[in-house]
Phi, psi and omega in degrees: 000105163303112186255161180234066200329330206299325218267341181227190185264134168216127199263355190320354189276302149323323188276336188300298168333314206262299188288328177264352151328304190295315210283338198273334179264357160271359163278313188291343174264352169267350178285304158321278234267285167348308178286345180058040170272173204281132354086142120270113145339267195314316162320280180341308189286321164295324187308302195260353170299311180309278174333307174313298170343289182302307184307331170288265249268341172273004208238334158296317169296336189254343145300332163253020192250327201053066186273006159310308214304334206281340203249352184106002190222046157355296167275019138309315203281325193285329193271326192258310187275342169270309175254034151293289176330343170259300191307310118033260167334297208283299196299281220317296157334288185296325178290342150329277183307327190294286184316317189286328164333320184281315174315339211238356163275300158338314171294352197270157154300201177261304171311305192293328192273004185280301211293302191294002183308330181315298214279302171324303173318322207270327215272322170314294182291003162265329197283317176293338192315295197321319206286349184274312169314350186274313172292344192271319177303296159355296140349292181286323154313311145338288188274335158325293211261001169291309159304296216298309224265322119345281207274342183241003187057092203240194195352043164290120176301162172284158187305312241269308176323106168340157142081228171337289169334336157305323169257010188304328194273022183202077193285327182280356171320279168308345167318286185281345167307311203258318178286342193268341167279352159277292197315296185294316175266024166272321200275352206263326171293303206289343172260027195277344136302325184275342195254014155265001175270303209246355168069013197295141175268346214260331179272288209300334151326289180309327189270352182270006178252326166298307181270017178271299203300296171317300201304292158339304162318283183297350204250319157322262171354284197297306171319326178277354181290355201275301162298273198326315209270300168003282166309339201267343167320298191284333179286013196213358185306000000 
């Protein structure tokens, strides 16, 4: 069946890019904070607003447009698009909270936010918690759809593709290339409660190695998808 790419919308490209920036400025922001270093908050807080931003509206339009569908590939729109569309969200949250933090810091002198950095840090990690259950379930999704992702062989490119294409006739490669990149930053979600309850430095590692790892990947990925899907646009016209 000849498909014609040209005809829908396909954003992974933007979100990979996007998703891995965000898992890359939350290893580096928990470091700073964990560590009580001196900061701008608000930089932080634009910082993770941007990404949020992108992620919600592609990640919301392709949940609720499904524009895979059109091409034949439905369960795309659920695996790419609902949870960009949570991550999305969860940053937009967190930059909230990061900002009135920064506002209620502001009010302190320099002398005062240095004595009080402890005190800030812990009350910034009780105002992120809640937003982590959310992450953690999310999480158990991730690896929902990382099996899924296995077990039906999913996101073999098409041959007609740069690159990814070079691999169409060996569908379980990228299977596991892309589930195992779900996996690992599902499990990185899922200890992401446990290491703001208890402050274990031994979790919070595993989970800043999982997404410094994840993170990389996707911010890779998407940049060569930038080339691949181009291409696969102009081979399929």
């Amino acid at each position: 069946m000849h498909i014609d790419w040209s005809q829908t919308q396909v954003y992974n490209t933007i979100m990979s890019v996007a998703t891995g920036i965000a898992l890359l400025m939350l290893v580096r922001f928990s470091q700073h904070v964990t560590r009580g270093d001196k900061i701008s908050l608000e930089g932080w807080s634009i910082g993770f607003a941007v990404p949020g931003f992108i992620l919600t509206l592609t990640g919301g339009a392709m949940t609720l447009t499904w524009p895979l569908s059109k091409i034949g590939f439905p369960f795309d729109d659920i695996i790419f698009g609902e949870p960009t569309l949570a991550f999305g969200v969860m940053l937009l949250g967190g930059a909230i909270l990061i900002w009135r933090r920064s506002n209620l810091k502001a009010e302190l002198s320099d002398k005062e936010a240095k004595q009080q950095s402890g005190v800030l840090t812990s009350q910034l990690i009780d105002m992120i918690r809640p937003l982590s259950y959310f992450a953690a379930a999310m999480g158990l999704a991730l690896i929902s759809i990382a099996i899924a992702g296995v077990y039906y062989q999913l996101f073999a490119a098409p041959p007609e593709e740069p690159i990814s294409g070079r691999f169409a006739d060996y569908p379980l490669l990228e299977a596991s290339f892309i589930s195992g990149l779900y996996a690992v930053t599902g499990i990185g979600a899922i200890l992401l409660p446990f290491s703001l309850a208890t402050r274990n430095p031994i979790v919070t590692r595993i989970m800043g190695l999982c997404w410094r790892v994840t993170g990389i990947l996707f911010v890779l990925f998407g940049a060569m998808n930038y080339f691949t899907h181009i291409g696969l646009i102009i081979n399929t016209m």
